[in-house]
VEXLUM-576126 format. One line per 4 residues: number of its first residue (from 1); for each residue x, y, z of C-alpha. Coordinates in pm, whole numbers. Layout:
N
NUM> X Y Z | ...
END
This chain:
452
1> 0 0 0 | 135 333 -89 | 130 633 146 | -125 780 -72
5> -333 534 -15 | -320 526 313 | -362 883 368 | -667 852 162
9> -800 592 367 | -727 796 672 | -868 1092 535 | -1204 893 440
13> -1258 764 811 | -1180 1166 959 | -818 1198 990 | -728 1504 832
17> -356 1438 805 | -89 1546 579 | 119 1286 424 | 454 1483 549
21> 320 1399 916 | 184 1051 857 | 543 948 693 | 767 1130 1001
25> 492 928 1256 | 588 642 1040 | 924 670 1134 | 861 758 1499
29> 676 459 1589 | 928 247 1395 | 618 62 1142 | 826 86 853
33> 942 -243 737 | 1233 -121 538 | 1552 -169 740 | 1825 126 764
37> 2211 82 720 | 2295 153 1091 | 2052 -120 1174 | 2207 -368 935
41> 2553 -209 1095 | 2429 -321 1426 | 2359 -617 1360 | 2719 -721 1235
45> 2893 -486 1544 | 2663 -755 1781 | 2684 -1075 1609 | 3128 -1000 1630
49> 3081 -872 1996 | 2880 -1171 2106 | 3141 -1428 2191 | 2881 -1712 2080
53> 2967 -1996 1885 | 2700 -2038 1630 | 2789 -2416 1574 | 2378 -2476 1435
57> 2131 -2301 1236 | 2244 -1889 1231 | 2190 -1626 1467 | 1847 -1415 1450
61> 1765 -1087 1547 | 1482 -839 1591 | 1489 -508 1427 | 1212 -276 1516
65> 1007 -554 1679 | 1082 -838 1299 | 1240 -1130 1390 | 1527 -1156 1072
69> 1735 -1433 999 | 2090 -1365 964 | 2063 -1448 562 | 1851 -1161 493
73> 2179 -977 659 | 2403 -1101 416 | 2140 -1085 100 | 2148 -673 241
77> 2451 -625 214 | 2495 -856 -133 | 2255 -626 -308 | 2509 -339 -276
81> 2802 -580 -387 | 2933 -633 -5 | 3036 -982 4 | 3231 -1040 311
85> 3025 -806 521 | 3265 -905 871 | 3521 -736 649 | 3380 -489 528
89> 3263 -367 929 | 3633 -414 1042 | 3754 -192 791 | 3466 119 849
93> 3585 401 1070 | 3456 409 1418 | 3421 742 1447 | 3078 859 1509
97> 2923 532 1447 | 2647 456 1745 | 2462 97 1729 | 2076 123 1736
101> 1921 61 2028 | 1609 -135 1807 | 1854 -402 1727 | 1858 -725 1916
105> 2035 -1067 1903 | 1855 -1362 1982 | 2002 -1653 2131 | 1918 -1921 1940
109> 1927 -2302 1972 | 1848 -2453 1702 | 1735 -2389 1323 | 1645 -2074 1198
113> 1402 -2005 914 | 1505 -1741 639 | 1210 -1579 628 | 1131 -1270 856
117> 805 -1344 1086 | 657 -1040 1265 | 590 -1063 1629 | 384 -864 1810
121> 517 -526 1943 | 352 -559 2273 | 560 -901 2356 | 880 -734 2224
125> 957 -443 2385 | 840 -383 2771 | 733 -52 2861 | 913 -79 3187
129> 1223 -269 3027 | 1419 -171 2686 | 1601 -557 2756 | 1302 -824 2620
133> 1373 -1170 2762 | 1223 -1511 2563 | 961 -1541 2867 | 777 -1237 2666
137> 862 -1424 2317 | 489 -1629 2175 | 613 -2001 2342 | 766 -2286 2020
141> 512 -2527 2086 | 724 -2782 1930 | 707 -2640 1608 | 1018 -2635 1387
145> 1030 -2269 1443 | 1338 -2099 1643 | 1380 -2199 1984 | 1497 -1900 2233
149> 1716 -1941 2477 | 1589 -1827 2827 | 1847 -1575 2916 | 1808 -1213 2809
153> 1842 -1073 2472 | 2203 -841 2378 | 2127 -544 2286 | 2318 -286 2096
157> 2319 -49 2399 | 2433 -320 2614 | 2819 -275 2474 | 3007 34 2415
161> 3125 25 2047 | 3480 -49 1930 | 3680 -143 1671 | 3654 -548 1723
165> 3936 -830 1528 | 3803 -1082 1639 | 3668 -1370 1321 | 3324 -1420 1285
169> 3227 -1771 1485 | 3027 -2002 1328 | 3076 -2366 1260 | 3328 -2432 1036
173> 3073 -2559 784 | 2837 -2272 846 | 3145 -2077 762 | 3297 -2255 474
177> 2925 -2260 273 | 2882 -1882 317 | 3259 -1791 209 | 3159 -2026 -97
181> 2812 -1864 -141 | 2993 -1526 -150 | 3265 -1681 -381 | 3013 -1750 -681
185> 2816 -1369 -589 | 3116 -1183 -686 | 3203 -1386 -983 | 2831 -1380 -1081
189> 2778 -1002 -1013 | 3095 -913 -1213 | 3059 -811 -1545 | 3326 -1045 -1610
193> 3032 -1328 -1573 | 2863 -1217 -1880 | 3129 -1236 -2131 | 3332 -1516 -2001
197> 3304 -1751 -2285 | 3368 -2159 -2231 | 3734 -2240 -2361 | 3744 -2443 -2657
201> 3951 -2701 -2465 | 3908 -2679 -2108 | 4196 -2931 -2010 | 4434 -2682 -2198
205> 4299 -2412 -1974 | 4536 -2330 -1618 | 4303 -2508 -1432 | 4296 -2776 -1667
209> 4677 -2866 -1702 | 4718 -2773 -1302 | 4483 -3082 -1264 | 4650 -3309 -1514
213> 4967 -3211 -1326 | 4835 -3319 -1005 | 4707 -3693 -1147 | 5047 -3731 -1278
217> 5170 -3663 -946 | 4915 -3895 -759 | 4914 -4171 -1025 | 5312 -4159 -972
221> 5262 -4196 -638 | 5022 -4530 -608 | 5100 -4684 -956 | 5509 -4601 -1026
225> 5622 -4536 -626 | 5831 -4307 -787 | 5878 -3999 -576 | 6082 -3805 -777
229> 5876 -3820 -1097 | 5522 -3781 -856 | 5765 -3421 -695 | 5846 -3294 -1042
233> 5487 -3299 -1142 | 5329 -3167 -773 | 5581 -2921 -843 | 5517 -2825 -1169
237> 5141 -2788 -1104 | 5178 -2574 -764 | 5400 -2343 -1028 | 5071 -2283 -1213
241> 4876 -2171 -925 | 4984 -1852 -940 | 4842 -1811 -1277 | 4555 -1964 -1142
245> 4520 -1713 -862 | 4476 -1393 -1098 | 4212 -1564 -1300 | 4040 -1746 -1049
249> 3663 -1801 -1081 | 3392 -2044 -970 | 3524 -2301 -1278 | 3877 -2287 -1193
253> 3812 -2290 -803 | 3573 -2649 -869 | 3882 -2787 -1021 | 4083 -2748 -756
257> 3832 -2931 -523 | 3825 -3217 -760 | 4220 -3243 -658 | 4195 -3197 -319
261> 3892 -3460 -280 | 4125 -3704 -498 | 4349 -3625 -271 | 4204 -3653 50
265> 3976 -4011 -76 | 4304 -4181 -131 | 4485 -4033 174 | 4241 -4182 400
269> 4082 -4497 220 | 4057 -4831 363 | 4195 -4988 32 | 4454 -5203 204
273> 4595 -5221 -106 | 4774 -4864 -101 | 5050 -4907 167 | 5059 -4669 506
277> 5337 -4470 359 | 5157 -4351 64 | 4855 -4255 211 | 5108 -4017 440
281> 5216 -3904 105 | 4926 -3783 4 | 4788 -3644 334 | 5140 -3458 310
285> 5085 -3297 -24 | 4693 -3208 32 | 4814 -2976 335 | 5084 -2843 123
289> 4811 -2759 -134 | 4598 -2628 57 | 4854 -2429 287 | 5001 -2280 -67
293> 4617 -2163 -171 | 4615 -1971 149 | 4960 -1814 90 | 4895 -1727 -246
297> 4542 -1597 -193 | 4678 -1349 80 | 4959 -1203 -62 | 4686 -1081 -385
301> 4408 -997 -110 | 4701 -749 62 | 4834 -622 -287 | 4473 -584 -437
305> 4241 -531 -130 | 3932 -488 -330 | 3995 -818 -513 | 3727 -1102 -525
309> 3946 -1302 -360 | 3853 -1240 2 | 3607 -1542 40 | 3809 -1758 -124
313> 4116 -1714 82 | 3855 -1737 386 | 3741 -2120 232 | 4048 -2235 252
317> 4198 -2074 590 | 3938 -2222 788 | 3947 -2567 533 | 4320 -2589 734
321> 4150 -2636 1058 | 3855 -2890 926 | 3865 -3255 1076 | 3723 -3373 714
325> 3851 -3233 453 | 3640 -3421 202 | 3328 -3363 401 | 3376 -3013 437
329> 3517 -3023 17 | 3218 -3192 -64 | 2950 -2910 117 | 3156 -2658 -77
333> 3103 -2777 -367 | 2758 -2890 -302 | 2706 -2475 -253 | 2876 -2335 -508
337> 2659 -2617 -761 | 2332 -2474 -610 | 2455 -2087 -619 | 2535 -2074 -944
341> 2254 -2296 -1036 | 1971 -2093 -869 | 2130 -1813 -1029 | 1858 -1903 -1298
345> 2104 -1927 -1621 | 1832 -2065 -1878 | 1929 -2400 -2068 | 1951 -2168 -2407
349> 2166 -1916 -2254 | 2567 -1946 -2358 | 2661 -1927 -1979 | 2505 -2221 -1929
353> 2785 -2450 -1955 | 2940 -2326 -1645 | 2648 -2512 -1472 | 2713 -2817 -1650
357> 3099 -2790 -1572 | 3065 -2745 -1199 | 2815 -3004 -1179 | 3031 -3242 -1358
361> 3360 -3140 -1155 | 3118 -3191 -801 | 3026 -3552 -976 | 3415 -3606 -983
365> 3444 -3494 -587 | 3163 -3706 -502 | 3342 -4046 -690 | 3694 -3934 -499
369> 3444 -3940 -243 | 3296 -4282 -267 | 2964 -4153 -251 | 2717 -4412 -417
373> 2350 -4338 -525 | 2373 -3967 -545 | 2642 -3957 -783 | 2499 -4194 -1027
377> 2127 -4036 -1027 | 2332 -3696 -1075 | 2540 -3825 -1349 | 2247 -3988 -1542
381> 2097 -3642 -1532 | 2404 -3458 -1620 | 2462 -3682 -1940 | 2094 -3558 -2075
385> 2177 -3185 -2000 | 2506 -3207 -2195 | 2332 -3377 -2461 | 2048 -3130 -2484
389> 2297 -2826 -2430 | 2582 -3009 -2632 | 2444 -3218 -2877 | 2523 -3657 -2818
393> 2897 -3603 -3049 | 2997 -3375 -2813 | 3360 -3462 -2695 | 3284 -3426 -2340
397> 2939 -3593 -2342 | 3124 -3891 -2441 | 3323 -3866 -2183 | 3019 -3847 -1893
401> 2879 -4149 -2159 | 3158 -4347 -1983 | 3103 -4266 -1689 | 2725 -4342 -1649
405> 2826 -4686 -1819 | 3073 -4713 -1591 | 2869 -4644 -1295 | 2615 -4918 -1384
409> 2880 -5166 -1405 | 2973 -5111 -1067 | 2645 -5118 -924 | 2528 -5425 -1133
413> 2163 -5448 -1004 | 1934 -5706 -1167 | 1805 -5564 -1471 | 2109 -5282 -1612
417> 2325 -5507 -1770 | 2162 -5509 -2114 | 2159 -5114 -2048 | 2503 -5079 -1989
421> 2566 -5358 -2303 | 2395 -5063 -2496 | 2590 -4770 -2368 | 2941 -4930 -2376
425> 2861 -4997 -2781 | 2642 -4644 -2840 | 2960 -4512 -2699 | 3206 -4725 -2926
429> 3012 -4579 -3233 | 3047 -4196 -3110 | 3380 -4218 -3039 | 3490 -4442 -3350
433> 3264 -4166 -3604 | 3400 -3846 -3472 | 3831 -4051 -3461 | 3720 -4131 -3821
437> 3920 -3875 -4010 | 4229 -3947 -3784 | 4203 -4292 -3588 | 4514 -4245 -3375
441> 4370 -3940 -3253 | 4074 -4147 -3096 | 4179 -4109 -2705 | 4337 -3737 -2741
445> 3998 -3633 -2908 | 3756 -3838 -2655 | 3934 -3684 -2312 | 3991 -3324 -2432
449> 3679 -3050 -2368 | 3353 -3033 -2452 | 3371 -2915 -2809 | 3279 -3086 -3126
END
């Protein structure tokens, strides 16, 4: 309703008011829905000031009597291309800045919806008290709603403001989703996003040959036990990283999780077959990896502050202190698949094979992985998008073709061995018409990008 409206309706029942008055009334009774920068402010200065480790769901707060999730925090400041809001605060001046008094922080147990809920002024703020507790909260009543703690709310006049260092406390994978959420924003946001064109080959890409490098390396490794050949080629693909780093985006970045989840499935398998000291091996050079990433991602965050590389150099700080690294690989990925996806790139649209690509790379983490089930019902599906998007010659359809035949191999239920008969020899005839012209180009041409 629009305040025309309203002062027509007001006008209509008797209340001759102008709409300069109704609007600052508006404002002094706090109705307006539409939340102010030093309220959004606030609520970053309490959630870094609140010494609580957020280890489930995300923190809420009320704002002028709304309950708001923490996500509608971040999706404020994402509108105006903030993507590491905690960063963003700890650089502002402090200098005349004072926190809103109609901002609190719940403490929550539990799950958190996303969506605001309103809740009734009367049971938020007490005439007699500024401090609500959750006795004047509307009770759960065991619905899957936020559960308030019973001790009293924090308040932004509780705490004197100051300039506060401390990192932002969630979970680690609370933490590591949102620093890959923000990851895909910037790239997505850029207008780098709506030229960047798929490479004609993407193995001959940076990322591309970095990961080659790196199977070399591991292949070397389990297959050769030949550590000086497995070091020249770890060492030769940690030299491209740096390249890596100044064009890094949400393609190159999937990539790199593919390695590290190849890395960290073997390093901690329970194939007896790969000896004790190899797995060490491995475990050895996935820390190096990932302890190089960090490096190299700071030293271009301090020489280009303004960089997109912030949240990236975030993932993989806090991926060093991770139990899991393949869990915690495998939720970041998972993320940056569904960010990019709900994006809402249309199947026609040209950027639409960097949704394909970063759903294919996640089905390579989630075979490093082991994961069964979901990895074959995602690669079935994946093979008909490439198709569709591709056309069935495509070079890396075929290779996903081998991959969905090779899946039903492995599972070998009653019933999907004529099937995978049929897609071992539909491949065979794809791979054999498009090597026609040149037959001993037949593997080269079948494992190189997704190009006809």
């Amino acid at each position: 309703m629009t305040m025309s409206q309203v002062h027509h309706i007001l006008k209509n029942d008797g209340f001759d008011i102008s709409p300069a008055v109704l609007r600052s009334k508006i404002t002094e009774w706090k109705l307006d829905k539409k939340f102010k920068s030093k309220e959004m402010r606030t609520a970053l200065h309490l959630i870094l000031s609140s010494g609580q480790q957020w280890l489930h769901g995300e923190p809420t707060f009320l704002i002028n009597g709304y309950k708001v999730a923490f996500g509608r925090i971040l999706r404020y400041y994402r509108r105006r291309h903030i993507y590491d809001p905690f960063e963003w605060f700890r650089n502002q001046p402090s200098d005349g800045f004072q926190p809103s008094a109609d901002v609190a922080l719940l403490a929550i147990m539990g799950t958190v919806s996303n969506d605001e809920e309103d809740i009734p002024r009367s049971t938020v703020v007490s005439p007699i008290s500024k401090h609500p507790t959750a006795a004047s909260l509307p009770p759960n009543n065991g619905s899957s709603e936020t559960t308030v703690s019973s001790r009293p709310l924090l308040m932004a006049s509780d705490r004197l403001y100051t300039p506060l260092r401390s990192p932002l406390r969630f979970g680690i994978t609370e933490q590591l989703v949102n620093a890959a959420a923000s990851c895909c924003y910037v790239y997505l946001d850029s207008g780098w996003a709506t030229v960047h064109s798929e490479p004609e080959v993407h193995q001959y890409t940076i990322h591309g040959r970095f990961g080659l490098k790196m199977q070399d390396g591991i292949s070397a490794i389990l297959h050769d036990g030949n550590a000086i050949a497995s070091f020249t080629h770890f060492q030769s693909a940690f030299d491209k990283l740096g390249s890596l780093i100044q064009d890094i985006h949400p393609m190159s970045l999937a990539q790199v999780y593919v390695i590290i989840c190849e890395l960290a499935g073997r390093a901690n398998t329970n194939d007896a077959s790969i000896p004790g000291d190899k797995k060490r091996a491995l475990q050895g050079v996935l820390m190096s990896l990932i302890r190089h990433m960090v490096n190299l991602l700071t030293l271009r965050t301090e020489k280009e502050p303004t960089s997109a590389c912030s949240p990236i150099r975030d993932m993989f700080v806090i991926l060093t202190k991770a139990d899991n690294v393949l869990e915690q690989s495998l939720k970041i990925m998972q993320r940056m698949v569904d960010t990019v996806l709900f994006a809402g790139v249309p199947s026609s649209n040209s950027s639409y094979w960097k949704i394909l690509y970063l759903q294919e790379r996640y089905c390579d983490c989630l075979y490093h992985a082991g994961v069964q089930g979901t990895r074959q019902s995602l690669r079935a599906q994946l093979l008909k998008d490439q198709e569709k998007f591709y056309g069935r010659m495509a070079r890396n359809v075929l290779w996903t073709l081998t991959n969905v035949a090779d899946d039903h191999l492995h599972s070998f239920r009653p019933g999907e061995v004529q099937d995978c008969t049929r897609k071992y020899s539909l491949e065979l005839r794809h791979m054999t018409a498009m090597a026609e012209p040149k037959p001993d180009l037949l593997p080269w041409r079948v494992l190189q990008g997704p190009r006809n």
